[in-house]
N, CA, C and O atoms as a Maestro MAE file, in Angstrom:
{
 s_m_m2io_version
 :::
 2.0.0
}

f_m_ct {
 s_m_title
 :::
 protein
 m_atom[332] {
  # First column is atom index #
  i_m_mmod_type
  r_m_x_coord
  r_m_y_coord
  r_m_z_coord
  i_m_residue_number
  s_m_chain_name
  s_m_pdb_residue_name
  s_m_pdb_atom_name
  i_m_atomic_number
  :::
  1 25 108.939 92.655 111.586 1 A "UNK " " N  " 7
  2 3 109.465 93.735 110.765 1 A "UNK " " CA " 6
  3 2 110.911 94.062 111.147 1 A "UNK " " C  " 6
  4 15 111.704 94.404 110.269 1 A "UNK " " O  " 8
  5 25 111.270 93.969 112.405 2 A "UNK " " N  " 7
  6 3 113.114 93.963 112.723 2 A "UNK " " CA " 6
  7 2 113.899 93.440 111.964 2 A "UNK " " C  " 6
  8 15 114.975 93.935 111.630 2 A "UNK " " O  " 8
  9 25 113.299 92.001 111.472 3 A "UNK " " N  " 7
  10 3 114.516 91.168 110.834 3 A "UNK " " CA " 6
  11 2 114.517 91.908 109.336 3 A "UNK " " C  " 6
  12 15 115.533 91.961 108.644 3 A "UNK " " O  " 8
  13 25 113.494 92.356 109.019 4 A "UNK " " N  " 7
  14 3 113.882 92.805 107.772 4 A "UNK " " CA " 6
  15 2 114.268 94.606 108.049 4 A "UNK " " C  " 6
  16 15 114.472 95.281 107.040 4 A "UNK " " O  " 8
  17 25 114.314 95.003 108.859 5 A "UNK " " N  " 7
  18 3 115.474 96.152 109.239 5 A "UNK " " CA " 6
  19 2 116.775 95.335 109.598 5 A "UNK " " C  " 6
  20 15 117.782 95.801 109.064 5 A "UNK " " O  " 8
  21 25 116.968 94.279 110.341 6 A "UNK " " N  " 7
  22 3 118.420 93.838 110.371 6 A "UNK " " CA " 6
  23 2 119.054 93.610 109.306 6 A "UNK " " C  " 6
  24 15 120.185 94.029 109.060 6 A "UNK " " O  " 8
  25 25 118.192 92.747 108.407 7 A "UNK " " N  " 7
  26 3 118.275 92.789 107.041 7 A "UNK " " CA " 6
  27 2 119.060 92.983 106.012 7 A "UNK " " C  " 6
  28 15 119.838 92.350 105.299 7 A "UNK " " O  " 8
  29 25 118.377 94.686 106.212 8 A "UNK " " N  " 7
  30 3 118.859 95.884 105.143 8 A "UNK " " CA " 6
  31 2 120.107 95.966 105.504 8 A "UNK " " C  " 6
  32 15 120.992 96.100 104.658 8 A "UNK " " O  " 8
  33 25 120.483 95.868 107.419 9 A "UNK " " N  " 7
  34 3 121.173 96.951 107.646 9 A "UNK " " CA " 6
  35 2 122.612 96.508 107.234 9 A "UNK " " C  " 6
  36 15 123.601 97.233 107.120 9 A "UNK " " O  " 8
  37 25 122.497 94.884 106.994 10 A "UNK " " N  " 7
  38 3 123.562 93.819 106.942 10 A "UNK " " CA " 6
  39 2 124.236 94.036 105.723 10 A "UNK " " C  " 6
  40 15 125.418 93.796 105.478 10 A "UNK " " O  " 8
  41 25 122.883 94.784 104.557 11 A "UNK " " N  " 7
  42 3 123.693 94.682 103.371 11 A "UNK " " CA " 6
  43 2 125.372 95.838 103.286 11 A "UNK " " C  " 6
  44 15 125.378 96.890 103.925 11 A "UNK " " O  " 8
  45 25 126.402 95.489 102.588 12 A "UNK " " N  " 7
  46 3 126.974 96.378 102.841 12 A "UNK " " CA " 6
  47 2 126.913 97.904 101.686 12 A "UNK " " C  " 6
  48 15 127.780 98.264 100.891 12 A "UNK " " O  " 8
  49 25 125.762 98.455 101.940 13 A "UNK " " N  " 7
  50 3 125.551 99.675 101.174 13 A "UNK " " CA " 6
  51 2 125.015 100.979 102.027 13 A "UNK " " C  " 6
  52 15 124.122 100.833 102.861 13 A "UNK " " O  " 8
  53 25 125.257 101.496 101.922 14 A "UNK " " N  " 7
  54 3 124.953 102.398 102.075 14 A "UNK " " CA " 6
  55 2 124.675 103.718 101.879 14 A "UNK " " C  " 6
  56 15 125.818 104.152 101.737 14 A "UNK " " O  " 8
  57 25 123.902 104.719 101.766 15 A "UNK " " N  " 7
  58 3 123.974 106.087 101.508 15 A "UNK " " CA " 6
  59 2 124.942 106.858 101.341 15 A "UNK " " C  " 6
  60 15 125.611 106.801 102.374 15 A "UNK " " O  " 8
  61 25 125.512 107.720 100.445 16 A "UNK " " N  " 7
  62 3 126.570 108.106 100.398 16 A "UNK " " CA " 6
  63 2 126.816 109.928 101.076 16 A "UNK " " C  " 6
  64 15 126.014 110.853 100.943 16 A "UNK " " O  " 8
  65 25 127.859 109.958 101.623 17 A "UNK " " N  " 7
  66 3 127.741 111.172 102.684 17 A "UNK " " CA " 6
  67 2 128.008 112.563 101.626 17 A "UNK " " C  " 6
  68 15 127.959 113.689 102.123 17 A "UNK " " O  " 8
  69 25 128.283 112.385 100.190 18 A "UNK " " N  " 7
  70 3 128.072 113.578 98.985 18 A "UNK " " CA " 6
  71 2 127.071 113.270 98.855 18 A "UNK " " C  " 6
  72 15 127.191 112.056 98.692 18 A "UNK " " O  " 8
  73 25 125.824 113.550 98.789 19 A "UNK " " N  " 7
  74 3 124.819 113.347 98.259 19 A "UNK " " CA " 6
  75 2 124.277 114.878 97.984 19 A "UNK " " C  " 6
  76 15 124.278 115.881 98.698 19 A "UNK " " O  " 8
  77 25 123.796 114.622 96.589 20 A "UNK " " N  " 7
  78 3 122.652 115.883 96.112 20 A "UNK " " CA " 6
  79 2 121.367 115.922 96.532 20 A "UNK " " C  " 6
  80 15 120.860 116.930 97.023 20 A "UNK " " O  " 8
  81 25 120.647 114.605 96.329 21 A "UNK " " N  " 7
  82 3 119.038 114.584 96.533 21 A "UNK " " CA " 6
  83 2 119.239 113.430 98.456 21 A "UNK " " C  " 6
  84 15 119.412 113.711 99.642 21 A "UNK " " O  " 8
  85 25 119.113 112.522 97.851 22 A "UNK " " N  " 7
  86 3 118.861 111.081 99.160 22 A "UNK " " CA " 6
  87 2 120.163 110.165 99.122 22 A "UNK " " C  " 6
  88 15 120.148 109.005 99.533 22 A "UNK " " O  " 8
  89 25 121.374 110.832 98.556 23 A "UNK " " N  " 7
  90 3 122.314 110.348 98.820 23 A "UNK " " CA " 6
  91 2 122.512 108.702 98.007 23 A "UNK " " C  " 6
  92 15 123.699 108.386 98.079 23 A "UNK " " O  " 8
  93 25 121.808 107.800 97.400 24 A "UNK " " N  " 7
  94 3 121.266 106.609 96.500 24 A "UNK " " CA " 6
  95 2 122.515 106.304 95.963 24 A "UNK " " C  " 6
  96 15 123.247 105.355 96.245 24 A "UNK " " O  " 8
  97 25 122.727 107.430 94.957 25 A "UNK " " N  " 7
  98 3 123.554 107.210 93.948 25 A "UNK " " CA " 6
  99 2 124.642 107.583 94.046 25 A "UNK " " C  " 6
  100 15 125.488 107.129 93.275 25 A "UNK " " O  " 8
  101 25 125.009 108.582 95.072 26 A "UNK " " N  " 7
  102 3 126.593 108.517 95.679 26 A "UNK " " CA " 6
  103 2 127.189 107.142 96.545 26 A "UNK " " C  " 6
  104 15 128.399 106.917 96.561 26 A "UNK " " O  " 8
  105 25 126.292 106.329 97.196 27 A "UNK " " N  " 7
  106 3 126.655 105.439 97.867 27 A "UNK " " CA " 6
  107 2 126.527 104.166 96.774 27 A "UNK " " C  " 6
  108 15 127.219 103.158 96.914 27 A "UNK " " O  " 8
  109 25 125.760 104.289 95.893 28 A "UNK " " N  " 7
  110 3 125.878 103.294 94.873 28 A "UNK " " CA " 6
  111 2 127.180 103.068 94.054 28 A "UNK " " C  " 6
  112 15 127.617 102.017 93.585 28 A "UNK " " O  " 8
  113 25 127.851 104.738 93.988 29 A "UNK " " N  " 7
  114 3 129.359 104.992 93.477 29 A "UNK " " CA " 6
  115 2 130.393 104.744 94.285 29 A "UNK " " C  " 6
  116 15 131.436 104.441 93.706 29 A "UNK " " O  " 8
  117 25 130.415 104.784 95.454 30 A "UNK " " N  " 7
  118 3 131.265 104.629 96.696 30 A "UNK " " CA " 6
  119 2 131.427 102.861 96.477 30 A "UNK " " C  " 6
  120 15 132.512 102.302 96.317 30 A "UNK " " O  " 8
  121 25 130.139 102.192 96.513 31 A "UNK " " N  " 7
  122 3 129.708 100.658 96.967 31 A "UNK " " CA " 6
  123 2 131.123 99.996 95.808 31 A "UNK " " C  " 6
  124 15 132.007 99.278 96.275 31 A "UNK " " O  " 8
  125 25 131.096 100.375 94.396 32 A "UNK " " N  " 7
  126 3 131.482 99.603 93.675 32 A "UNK " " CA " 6
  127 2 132.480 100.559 93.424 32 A "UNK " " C  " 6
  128 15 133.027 100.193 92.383 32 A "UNK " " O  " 8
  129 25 133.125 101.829 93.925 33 A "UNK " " N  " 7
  130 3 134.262 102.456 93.017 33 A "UNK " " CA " 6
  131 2 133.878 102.861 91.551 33 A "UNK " " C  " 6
  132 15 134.537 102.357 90.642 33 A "UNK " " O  " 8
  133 25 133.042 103.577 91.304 34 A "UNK " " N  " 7
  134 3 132.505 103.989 90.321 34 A "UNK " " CA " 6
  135 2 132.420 105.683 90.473 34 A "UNK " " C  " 6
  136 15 132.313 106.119 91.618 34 A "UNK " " O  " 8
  137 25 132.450 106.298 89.746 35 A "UNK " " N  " 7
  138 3 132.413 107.822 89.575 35 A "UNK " " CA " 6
  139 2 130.956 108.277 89.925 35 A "UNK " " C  " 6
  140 15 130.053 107.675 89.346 35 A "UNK " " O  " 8
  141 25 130.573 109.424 90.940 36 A "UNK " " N  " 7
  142 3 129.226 109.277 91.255 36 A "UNK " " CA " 6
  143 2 128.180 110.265 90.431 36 A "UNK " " C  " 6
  144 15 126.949 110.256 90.416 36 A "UNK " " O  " 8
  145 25 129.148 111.133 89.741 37 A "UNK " " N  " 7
  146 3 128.255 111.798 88.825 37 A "UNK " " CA " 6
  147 2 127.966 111.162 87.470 37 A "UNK " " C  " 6
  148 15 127.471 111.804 86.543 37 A "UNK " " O  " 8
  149 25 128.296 109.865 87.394 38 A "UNK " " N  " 7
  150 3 128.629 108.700 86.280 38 A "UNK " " CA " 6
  151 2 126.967 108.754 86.437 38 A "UNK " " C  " 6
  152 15 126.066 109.201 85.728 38 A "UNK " " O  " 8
  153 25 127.036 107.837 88.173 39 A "UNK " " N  " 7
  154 3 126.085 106.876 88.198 39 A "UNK " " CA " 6
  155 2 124.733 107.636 88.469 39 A "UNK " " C  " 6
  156 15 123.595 107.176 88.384 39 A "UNK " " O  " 8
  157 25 125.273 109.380 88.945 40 A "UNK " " N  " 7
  158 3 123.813 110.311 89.011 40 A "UNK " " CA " 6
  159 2 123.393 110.133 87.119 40 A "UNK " " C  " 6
  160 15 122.391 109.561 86.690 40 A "UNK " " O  " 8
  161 25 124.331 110.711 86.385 41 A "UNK " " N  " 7
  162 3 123.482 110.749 84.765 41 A "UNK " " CA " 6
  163 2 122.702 108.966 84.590 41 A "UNK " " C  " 6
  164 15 121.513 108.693 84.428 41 A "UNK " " O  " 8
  165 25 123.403 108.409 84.653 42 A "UNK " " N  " 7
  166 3 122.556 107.391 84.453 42 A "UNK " " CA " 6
  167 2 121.441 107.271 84.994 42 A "UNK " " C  " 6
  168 15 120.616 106.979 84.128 42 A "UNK " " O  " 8
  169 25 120.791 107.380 86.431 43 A "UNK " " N  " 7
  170 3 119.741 107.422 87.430 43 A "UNK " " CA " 6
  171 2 119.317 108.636 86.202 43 A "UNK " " C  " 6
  172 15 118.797 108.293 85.140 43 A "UNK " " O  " 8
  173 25 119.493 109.453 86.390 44 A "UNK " " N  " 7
  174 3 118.475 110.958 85.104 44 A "UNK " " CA " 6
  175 2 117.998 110.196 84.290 44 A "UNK " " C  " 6
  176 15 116.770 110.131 84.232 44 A "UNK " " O  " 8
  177 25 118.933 109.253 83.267 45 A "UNK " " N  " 7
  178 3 118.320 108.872 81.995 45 A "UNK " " CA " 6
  179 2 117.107 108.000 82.419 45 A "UNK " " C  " 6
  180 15 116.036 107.869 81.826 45 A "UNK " " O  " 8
  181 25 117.435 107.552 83.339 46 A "UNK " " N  " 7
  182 3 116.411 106.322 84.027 46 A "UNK " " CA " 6
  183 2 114.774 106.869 84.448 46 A "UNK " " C  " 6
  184 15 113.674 106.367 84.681 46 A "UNK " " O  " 8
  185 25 115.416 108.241 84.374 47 A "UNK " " N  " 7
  186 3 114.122 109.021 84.950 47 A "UNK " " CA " 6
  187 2 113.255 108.751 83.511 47 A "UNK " " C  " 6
  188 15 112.034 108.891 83.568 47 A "UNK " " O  " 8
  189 25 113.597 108.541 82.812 48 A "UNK " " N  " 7
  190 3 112.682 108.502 81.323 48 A "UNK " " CA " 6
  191 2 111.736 107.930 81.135 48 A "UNK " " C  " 6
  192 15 110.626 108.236 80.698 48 A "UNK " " O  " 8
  193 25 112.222 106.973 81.507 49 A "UNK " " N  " 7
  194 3 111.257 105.460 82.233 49 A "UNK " " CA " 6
  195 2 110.839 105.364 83.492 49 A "UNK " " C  " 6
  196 15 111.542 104.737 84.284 49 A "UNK " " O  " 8
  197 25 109.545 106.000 83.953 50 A "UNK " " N  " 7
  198 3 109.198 106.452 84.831 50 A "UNK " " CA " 6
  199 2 109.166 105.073 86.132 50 A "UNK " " C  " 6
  200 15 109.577 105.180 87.287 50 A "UNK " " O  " 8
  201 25 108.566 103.877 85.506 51 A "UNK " " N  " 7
  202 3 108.186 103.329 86.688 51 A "UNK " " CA " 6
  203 2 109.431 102.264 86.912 51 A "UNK " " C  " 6
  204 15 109.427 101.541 87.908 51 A "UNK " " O  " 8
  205 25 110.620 102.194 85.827 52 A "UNK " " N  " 7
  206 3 111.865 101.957 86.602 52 A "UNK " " CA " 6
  207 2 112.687 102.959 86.987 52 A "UNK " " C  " 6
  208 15 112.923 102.905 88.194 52 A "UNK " " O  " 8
  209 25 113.061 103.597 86.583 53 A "UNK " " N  " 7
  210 3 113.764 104.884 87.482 53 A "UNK " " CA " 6
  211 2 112.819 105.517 88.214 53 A "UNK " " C  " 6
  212 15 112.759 104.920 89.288 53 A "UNK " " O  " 8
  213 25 111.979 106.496 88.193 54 A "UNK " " N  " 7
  214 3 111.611 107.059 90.022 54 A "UNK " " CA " 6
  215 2 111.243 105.845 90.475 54 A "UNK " " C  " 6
  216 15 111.659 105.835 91.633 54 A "UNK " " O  " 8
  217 25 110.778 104.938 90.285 55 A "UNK " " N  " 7
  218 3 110.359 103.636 90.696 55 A "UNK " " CA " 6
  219 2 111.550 103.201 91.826 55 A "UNK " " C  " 6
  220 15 111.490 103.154 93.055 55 A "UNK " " O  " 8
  221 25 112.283 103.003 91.202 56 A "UNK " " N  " 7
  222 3 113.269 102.462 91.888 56 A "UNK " " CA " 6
  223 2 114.049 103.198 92.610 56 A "UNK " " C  " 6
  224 15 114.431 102.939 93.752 56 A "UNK " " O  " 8
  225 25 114.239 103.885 92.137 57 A "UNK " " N  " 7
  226 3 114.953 105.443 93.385 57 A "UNK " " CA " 6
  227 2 114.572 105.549 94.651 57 A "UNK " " C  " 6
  228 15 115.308 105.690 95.628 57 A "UNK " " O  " 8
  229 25 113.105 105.459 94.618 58 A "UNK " " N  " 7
  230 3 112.120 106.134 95.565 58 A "UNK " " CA " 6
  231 2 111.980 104.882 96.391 58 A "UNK " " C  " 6
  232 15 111.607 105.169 97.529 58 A "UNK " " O  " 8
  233 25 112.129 103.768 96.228 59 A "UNK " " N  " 7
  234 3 112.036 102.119 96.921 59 A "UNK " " CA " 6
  235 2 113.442 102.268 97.612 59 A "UNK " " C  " 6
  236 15 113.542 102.175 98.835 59 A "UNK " " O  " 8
  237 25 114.993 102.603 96.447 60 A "UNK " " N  " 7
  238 3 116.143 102.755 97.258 60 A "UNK " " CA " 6
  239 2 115.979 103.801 98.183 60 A "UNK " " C  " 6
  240 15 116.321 103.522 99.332 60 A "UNK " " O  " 8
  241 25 115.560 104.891 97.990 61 A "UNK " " N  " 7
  242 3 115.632 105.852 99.082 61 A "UNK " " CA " 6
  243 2 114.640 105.247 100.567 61 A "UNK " " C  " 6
  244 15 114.856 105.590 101.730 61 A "UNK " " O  " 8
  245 25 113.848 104.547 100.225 62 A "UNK " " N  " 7
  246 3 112.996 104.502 101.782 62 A "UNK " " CA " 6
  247 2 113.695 103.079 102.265 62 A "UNK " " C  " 6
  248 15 113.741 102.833 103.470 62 A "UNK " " O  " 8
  249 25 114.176 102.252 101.406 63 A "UNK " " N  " 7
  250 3 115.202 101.063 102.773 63 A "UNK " " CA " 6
  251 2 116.373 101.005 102.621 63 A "UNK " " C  " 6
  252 15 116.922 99.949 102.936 63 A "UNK " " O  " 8
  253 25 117.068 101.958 102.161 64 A "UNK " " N  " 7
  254 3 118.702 101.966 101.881 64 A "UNK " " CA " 6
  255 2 119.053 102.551 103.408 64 A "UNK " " C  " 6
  256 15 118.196 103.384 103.703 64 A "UNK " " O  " 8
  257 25 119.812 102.419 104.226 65 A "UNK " " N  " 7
  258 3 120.485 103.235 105.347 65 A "UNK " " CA " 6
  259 2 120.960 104.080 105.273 65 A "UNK " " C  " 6
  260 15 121.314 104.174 104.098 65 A "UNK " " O  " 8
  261 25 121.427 105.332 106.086 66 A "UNK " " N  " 7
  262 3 122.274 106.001 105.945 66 A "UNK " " CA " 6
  263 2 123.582 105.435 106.815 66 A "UNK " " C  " 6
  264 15 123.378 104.404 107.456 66 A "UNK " " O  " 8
  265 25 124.525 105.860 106.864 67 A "UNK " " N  " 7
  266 3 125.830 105.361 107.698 67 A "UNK " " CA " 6
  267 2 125.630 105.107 108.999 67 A "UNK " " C  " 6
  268 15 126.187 104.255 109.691 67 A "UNK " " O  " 8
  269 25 124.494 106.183 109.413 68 A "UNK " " N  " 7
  270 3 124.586 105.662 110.955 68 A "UNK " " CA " 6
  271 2 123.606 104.301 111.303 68 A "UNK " " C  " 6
  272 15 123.304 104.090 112.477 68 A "UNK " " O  " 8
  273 25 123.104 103.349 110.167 69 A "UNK " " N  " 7
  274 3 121.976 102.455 110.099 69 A "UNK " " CA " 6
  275 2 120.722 102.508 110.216 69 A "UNK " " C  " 6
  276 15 119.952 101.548 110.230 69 A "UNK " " O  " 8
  277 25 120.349 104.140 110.346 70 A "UNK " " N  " 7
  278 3 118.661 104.283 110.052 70 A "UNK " " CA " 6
  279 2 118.541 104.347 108.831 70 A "UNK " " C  " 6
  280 15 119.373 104.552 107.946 70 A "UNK " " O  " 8
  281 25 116.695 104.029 108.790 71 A "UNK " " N  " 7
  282 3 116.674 103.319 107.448 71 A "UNK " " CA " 6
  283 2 115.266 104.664 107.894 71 A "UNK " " C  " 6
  284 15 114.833 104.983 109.002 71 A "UNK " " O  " 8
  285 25 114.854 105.218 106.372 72 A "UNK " " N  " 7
  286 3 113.909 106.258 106.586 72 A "UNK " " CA " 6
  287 2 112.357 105.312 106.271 72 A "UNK " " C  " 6
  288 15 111.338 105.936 105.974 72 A "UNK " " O  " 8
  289 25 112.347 104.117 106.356 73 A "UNK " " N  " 7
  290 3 111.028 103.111 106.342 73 A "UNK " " CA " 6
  291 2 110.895 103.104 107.631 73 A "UNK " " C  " 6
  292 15 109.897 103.394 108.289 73 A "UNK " " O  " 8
  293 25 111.875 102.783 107.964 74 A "UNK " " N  " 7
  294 3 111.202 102.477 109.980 74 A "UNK " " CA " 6
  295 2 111.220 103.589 110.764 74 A "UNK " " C  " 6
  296 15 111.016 103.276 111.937 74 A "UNK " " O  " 8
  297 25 111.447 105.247 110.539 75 A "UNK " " N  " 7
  298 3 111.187 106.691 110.639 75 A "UNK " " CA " 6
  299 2 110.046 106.958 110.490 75 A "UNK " " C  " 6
  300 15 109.481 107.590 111.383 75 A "UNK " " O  " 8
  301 25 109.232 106.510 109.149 76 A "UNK " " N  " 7
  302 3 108.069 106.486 108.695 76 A "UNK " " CA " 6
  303 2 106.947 105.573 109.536 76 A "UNK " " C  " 6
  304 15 105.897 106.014 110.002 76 A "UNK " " O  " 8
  305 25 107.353 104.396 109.604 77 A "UNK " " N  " 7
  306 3 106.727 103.401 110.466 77 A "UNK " " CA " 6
  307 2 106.515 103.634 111.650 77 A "UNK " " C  " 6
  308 15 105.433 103.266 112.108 77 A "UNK " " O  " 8
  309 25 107.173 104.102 112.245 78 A "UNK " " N  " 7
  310 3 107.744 104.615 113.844 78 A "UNK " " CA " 6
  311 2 106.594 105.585 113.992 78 A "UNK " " C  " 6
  312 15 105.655 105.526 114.786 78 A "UNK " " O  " 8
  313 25 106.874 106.537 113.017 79 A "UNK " " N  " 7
  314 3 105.680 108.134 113.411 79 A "UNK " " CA " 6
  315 2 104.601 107.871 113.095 79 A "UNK " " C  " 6
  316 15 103.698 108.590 113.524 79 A "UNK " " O  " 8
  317 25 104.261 106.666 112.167 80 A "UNK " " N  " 7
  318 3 102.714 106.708 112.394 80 A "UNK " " CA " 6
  319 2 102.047 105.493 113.658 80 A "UNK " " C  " 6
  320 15 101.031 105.654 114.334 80 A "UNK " " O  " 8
  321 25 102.830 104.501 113.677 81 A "UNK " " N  " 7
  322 3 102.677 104.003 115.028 81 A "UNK " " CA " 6
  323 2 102.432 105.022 116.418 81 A "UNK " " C  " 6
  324 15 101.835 104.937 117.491 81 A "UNK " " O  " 8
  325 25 103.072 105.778 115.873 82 A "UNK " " N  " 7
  326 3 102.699 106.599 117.398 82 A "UNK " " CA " 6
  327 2 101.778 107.962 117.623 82 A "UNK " " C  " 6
  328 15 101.780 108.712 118.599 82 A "UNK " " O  " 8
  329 25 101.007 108.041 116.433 83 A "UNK " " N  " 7
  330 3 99.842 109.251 116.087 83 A "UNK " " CA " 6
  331 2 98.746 108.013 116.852 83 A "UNK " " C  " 6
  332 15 97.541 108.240 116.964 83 A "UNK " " O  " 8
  :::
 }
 m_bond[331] {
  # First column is bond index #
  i_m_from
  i_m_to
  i_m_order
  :::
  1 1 2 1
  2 2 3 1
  3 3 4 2
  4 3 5 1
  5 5 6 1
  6 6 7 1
  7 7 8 2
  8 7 9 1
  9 9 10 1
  10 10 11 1
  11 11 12 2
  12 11 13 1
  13 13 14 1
  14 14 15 1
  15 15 16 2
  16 15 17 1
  17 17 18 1
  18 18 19 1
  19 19 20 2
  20 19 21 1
  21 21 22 1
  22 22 23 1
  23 23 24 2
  24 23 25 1
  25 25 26 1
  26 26 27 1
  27 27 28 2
  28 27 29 1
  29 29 30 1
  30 30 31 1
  31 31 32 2
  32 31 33 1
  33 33 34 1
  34 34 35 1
  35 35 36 2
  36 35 37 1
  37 37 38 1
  38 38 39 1
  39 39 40 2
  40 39 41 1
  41 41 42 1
  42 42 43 1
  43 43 44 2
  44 43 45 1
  45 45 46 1
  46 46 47 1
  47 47 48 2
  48 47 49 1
  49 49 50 1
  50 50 51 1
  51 51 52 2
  52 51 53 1
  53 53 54 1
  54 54 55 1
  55 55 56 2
  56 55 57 1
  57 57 58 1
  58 58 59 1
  59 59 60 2
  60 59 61 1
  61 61 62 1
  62 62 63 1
  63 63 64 2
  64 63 65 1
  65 65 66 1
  66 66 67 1
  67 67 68 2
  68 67 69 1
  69 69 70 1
  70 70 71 1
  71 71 72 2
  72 71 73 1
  73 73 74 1
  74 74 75 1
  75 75 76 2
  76 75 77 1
  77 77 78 1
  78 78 79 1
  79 79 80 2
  80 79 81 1
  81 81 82 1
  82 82 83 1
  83 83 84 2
  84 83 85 1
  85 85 86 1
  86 86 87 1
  87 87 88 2
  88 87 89 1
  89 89 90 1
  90 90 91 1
  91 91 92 2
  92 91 93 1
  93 93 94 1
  94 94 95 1
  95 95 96 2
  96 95 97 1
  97 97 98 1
  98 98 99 1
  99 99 100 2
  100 99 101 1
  101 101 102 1
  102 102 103 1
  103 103 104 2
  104 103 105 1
  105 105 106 1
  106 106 107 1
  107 107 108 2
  108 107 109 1
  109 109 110 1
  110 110 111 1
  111 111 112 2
  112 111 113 1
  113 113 114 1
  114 114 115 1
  115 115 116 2
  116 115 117 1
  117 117 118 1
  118 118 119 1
  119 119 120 2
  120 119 121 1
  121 121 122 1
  122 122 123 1
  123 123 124 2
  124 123 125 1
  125 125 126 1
  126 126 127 1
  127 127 128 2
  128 127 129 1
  129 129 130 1
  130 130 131 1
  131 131 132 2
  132 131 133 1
  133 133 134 1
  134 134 135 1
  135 135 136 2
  136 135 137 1
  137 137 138 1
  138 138 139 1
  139 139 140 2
  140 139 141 1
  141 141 142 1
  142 142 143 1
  143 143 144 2
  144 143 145 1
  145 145 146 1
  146 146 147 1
  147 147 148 2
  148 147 149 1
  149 149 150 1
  150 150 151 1
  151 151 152 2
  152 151 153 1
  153 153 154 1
  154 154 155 1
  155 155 156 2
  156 155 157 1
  157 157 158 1
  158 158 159 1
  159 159 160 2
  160 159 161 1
  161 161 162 1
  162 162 163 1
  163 163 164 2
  164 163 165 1
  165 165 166 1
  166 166 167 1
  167 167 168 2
  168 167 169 1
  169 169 170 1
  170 170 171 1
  171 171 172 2
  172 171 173 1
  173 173 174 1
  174 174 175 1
  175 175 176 2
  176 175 177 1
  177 177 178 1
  178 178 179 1
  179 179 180 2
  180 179 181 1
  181 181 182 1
  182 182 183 1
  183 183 184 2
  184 183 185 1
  185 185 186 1
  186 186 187 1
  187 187 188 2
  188 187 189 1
  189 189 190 1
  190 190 191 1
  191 191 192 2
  192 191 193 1
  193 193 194 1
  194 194 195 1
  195 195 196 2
  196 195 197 1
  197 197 198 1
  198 198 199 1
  199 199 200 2
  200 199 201 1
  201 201 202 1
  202 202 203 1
  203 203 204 2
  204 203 205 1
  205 205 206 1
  206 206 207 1
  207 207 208 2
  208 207 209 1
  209 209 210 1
  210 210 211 1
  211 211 212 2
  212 211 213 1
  213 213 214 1
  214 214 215 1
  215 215 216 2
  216 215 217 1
  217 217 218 1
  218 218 219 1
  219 219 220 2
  220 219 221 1
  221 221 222 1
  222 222 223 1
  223 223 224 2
  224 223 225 1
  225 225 226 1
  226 226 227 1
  227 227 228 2
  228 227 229 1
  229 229 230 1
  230 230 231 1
  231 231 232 2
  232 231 233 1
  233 233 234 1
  234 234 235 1
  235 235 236 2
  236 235 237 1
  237 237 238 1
  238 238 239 1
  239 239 240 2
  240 239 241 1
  241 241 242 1
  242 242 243 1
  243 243 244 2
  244 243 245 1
  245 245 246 1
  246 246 247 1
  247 247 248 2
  248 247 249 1
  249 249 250 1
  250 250 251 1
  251 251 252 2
  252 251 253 1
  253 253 254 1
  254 254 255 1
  255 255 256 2
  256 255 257 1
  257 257 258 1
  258 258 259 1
  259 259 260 2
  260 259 261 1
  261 261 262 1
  262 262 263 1
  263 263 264 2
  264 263 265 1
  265 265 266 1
  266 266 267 1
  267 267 268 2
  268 267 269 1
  269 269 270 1
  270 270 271 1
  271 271 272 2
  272 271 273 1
  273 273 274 1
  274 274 275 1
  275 275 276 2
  276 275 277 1
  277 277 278 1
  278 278 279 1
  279 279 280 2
  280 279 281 1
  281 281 282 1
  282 282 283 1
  283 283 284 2
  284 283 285 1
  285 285 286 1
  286 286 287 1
  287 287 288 2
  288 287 289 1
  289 289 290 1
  290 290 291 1
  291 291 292 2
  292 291 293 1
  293 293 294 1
  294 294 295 1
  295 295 296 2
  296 295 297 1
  297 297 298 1
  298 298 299 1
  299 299 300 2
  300 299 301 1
  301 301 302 1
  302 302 303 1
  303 303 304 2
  304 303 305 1
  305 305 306 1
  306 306 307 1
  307 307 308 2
  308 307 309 1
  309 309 310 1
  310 310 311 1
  311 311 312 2
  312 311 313 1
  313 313 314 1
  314 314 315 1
  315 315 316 2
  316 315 317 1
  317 317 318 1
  318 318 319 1
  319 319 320 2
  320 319 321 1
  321 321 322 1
  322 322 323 1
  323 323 324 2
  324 323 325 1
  325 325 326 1
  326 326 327 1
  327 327 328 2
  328 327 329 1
  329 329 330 1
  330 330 331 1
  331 331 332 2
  :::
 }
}
């Protein structure tokens, strides 16, 4: 399971440090130079279509990193390993 945390961590994306909800779609605007309240309305419309937008949100939010390279999958993984 490391290599696919090294993985992630390699890609160059990351969470964006404006963030409203999980930060997704500010770092998705940052990644490519795109306007981030562009790319929040779009993610909304997406919400329409439930099992590709929250679908996919909710997959970016648990292995996307934040800047400092935690990833909130292996947070999750971590705390129940140790109950």
């Amino acid at each position: 399971m490391e290599t696919v945390y090294r993985a992630l961590r390699a890609i160059p994306f990351r969470r964006g440090p404006r963030r409203w909800v999980g930060g997704v779609c500010s770092g998705l605007a940052e990644r490519f130079g795109w306007d981030a309240n562009l790319v929040r309305l779009v993610t909304l419309v997406s919400f329409l279509l439930p099992v590709i937008g929250i679908g996919l949100y909710l997959v970016l939010w648990l292995i996307v990193p934040w800047a400092d390279g935690s990833i909130p999958l292996q947070r999750i993984v971590r705390s129940f390993k140790q109950r």
